[in-house]
C-alpha positions in Angstrom: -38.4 17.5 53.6 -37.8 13.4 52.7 -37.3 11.2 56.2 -36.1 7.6 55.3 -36.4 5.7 58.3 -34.3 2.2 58.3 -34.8 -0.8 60.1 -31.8 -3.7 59.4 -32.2 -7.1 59.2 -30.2 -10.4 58.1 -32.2 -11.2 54.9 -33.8 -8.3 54.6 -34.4 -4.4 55.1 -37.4 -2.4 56.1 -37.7 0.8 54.9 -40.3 4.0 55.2 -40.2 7.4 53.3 -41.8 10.1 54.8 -42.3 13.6 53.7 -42.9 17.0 55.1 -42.6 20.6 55.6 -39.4 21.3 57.6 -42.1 23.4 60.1 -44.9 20.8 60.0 -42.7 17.1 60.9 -45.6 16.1 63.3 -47.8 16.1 60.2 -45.6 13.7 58.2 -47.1 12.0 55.1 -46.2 8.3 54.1 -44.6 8.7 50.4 -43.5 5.0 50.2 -42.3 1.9 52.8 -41.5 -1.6 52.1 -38.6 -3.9 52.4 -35.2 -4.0 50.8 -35.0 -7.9 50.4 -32.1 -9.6 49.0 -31.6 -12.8 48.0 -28.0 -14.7 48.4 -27.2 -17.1 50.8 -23.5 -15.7 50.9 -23.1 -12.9 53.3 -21.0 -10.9 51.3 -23.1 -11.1 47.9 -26.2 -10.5 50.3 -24.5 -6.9 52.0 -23.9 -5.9 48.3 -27.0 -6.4 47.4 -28.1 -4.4 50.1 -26.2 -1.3 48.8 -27.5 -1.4 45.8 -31.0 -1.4 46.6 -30.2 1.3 49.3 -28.0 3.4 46.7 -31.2 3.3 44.3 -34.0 4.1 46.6 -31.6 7.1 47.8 -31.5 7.7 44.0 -34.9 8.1 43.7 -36.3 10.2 46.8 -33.4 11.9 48.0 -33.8 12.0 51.6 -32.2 14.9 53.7 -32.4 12.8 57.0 -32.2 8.9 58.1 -33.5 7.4 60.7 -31.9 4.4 61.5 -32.7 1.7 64.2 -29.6 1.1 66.8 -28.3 -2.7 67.4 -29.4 -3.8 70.4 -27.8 -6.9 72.4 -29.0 -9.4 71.5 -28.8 -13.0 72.7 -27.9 -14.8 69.6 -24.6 -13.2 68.8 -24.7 -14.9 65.5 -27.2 -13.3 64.6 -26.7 -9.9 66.2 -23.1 -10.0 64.3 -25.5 -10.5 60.9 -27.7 -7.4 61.7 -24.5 -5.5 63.0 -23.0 -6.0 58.9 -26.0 -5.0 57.1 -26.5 -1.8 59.6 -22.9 -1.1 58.8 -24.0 -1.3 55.3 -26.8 1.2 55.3 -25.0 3.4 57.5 -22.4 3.8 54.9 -24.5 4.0 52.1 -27.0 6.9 53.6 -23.4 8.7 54.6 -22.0 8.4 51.0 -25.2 9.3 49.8 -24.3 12.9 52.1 -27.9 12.1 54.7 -27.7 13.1 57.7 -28.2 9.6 59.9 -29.9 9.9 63.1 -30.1 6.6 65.2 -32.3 5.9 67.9 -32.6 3.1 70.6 -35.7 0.6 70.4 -37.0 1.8 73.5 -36.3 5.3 72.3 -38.3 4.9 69.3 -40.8 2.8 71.3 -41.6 5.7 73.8 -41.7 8.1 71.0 -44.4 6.5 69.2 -46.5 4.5 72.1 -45.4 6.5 75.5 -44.0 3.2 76.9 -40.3 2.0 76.0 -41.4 -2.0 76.0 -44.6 -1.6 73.7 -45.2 -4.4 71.4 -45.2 -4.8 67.6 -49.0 -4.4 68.0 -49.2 -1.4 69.3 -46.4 -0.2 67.5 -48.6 -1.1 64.3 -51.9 0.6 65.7 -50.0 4.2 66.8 -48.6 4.3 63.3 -51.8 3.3 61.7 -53.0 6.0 63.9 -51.1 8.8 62.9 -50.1 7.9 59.5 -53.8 7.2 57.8 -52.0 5.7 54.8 -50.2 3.2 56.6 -54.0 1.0 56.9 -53.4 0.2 53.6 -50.0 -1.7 54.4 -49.9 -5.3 54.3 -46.1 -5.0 55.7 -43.7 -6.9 57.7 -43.3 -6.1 60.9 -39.9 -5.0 59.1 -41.5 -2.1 57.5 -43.5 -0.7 60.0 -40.4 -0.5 62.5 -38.6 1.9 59.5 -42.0 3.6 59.5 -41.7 3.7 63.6 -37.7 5.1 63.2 -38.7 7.7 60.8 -41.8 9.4 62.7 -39.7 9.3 65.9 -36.9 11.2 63.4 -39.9 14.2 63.1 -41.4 13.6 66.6 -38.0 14.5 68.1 -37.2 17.2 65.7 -39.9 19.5 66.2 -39.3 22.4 68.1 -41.3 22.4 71.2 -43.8 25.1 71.1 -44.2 25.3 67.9 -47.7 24.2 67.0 -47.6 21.8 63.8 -49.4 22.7 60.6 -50.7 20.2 58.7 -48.8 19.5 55.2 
């Protein structure tokens, strides 16, 4: 099973592919993350852009779920308005791509992956380095690993209790 977890920005996109066996989601293996950037200055050019990039990555791993980040309030509401347009966009494209989109809450995907729903970036960072061995090797944005951070709490959530995990 392919996981693409999301995380939407203004300029830019993070992004985490995950894979695993449909029985095994709490042994997840990172396939690929990064950060869908884009590049004009004009909001409309720039949420294109996004699609496109999206649309190919989508192309290329086929994911059968997305995680996606929900908008929080934020105090800036020219900027939450920004983040609110490209989310739009990425919802869109994973739906007409046929993903199922799954969106969690930041303190939803914060207690998933620390235990504490106002955990910061840094421990974020260490619990995924943590569980995802590959992830070390990440020189990321903060973008990236909060796609990562959607994604694993995607196959953290999803695994039937009880069932004891094997590893993939």
């Amino acid at each position: 099973m392919i996981i693409l977890g999301l995380d939407p920005g203004t300029t830019a996109a993070g992004y985490a592919v995950l894979a695993a066996r449909p029985e095994a989601l709490r042994a997840p293996r990172l396939y690929e993350a990064g950060v869908l950037e884009v590049s004009s200055p004009e909001s409309g050019e720039r949420l294109a852009q996004l699609h496109s990039s999206l649309k190919r990555l989508m192309e290329r791993c086929r994911p059968e779920a997305v995680a996606i980040e929900k908008l929080f309030f934020a105090a800036n509401s020219k900027t939450a308005m920004a983040v609110a347009e490209a989310r739009g966009v990425l919802l869109l494209t994973a739906k007409l791509a046929s993903a199922t989109v799954y969106e969690y809450t930041p303190a939803e995907i914060k207690k998933t992956i620390t235990g504490q729903g106002n955990a910061d970036k840094n421990q974020i960072r260490k619990m995924i380095i943590l569980t995802l061995p590959d992830a070390r090797r990440l020189r990321a944005r903060d973008d990236t690993f909060d796609a990562i951070a959607s994604a694993l709490t995607y196959c953290f959530k999803q695994t039937p209790k009880g069932r004891i995990p094997q590893t993939p």
